[in-house]
N, C-alpha and C positions, 0 to 999 in steps of 0.2 A: 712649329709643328709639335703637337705634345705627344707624349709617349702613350702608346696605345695599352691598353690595361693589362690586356694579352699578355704583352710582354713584359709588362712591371711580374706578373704575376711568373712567368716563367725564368726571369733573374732570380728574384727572392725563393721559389723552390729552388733554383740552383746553386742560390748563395747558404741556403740553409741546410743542403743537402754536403756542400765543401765545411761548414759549418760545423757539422755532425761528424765527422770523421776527423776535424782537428780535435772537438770535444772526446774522439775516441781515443784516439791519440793520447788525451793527456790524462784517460783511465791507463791506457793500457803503460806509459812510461809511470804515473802513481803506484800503480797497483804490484810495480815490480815486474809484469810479463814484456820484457824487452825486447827489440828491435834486433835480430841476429843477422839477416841476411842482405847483399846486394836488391835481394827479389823482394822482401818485406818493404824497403826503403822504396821499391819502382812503383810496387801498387800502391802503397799509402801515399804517394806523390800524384799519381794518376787518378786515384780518388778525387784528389782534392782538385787538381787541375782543370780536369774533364769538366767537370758540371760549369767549372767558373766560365771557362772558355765558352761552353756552350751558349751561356745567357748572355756571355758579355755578342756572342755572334746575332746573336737574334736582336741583340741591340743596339747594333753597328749603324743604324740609320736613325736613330732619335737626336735629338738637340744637341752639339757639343756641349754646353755645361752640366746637361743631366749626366750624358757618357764618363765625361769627366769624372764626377761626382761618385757612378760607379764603377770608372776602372781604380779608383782610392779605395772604395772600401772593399773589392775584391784584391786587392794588395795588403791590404791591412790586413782581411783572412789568411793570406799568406803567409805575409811575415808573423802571423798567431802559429803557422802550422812550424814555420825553419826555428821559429826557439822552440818550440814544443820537441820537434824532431833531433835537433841539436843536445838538450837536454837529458834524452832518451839514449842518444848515440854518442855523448861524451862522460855523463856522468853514471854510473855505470858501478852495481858492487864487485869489482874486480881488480888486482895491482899486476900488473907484468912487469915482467925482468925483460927487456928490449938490449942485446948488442952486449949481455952482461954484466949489466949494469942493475944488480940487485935492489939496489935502493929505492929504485921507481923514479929518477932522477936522471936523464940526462943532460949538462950544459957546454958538451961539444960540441958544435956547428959540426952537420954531414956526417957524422960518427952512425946515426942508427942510420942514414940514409944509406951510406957506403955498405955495410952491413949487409943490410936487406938484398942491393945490388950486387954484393961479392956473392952471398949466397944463395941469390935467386927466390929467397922466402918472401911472402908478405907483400908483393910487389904492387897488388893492388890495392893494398893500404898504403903506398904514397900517394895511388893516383887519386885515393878516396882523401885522403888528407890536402892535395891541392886543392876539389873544387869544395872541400869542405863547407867553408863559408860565402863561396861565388853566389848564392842564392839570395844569403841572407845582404850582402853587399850590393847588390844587384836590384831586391827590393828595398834597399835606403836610399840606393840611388834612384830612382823612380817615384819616390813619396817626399824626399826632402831636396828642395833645391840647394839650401846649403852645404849638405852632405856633397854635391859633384867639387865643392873648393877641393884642391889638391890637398894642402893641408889638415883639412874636417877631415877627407877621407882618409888618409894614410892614420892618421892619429888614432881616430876612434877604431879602425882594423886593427890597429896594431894593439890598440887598448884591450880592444875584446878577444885579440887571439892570446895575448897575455895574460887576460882575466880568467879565462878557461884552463889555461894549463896552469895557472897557480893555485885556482880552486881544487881541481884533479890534485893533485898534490896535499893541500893541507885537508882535503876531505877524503882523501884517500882513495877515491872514486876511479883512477886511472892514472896515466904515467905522461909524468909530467916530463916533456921532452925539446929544446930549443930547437929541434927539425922539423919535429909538428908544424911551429911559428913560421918558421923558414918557409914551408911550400905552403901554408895557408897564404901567405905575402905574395909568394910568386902567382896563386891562381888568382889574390887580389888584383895582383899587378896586370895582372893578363885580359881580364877584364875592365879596368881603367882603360887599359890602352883601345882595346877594341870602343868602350863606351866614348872616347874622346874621337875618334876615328870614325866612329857612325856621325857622334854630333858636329864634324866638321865636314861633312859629307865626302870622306875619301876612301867609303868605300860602296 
């Protein structure tokens, strides 16, 4: 059964329409007007979401390899939008002093996490710091089959969550901190476990 035109045509406006809002995206982290709030992050995500979902629904009953074909490159706009968003919301002209620690440098394990939790600040910045990277983890696991080895994935997580805080550091860009690492791993981890757990059918 071939795909009726209809619907090519009603993907493609909604791929170009997710499309047009990553490309906004990467005016508005270029041009300097950055990303500040919980609420800025929901609708630029819902932006991009919404339409993809939509097309990919209207084309729920074409061919498996055409579907196929586009749930990859509505994933590949994705994973366009979690670096784009990532970039916006890590690198950043600003240094903080986190738990005292003037230098912009933390490398004690739990030190800012304990912190925040003695004194009740910022608490929604550990939970934003877990799923930090669940997105972009999530779309590598869905595009590469070799990314699900245990070892790809842990490696290049840990690669990338370590590339980010040492760039924030030597670019000055924000505060480089080994707790960040710590709960980006654990929302990895969390999501590993669940993705292994769906693909073995136990839940």
């Amino acid at each position: 059964m071939h795909i009726a035109v209809w619907k090519k045509v009603v993907f493609s406006l909604c791929a170009l329409f997710a499309t047009g809002w990553v490309l906004y995206l990467a005016y508005i982290v270029f041009s300097g007007h950055f990303i500040d709030t919980f609420t800025d992050i929901a609708l630029l995500c819902f932006a991009v979401y919404a339409p993809l979902f939509l097309g990919i629904l209207f084309l729920s009953r074409c061919e498996k390899q055409a579907l196929q074909k586009i749930w990859k490159l509505a994933l590949y706009i994705c994973l366009a939008f979690h670096c784009m968003l990532l970039y916006g919301l890590l690198f950043r002209n600003y240094y903080i002093d986190v738990a005292g620690t003037a230098s912009g440098v933390n490398l004690v394990p739990f030190r800012s996490i304990l912190f925040k939790l003695h004194t009740g600040t910022a608490l929604s910045h550990l939970i934003y710091q877990l799923f930090l990277l669940v997105p972009l983890a999530l779309n590598l696991l869905l595009l590469y089959a070799q990314f699900r080895r245990p070892l790809v994935y842990w490696g290049c997580m840990i690669a990338i969550s370590g590339l980010i805080e040492f760039l924030q550091f030597i670019m000055r860009t924000g505060y480089c901190n080994i707790d960040d690492i710590l709960l980006s791993m654990l929302g990895c981890f969390l999501l590993y476990i669940s993705w292994r757990s769906l693909q073995n059918g136990k839940w």
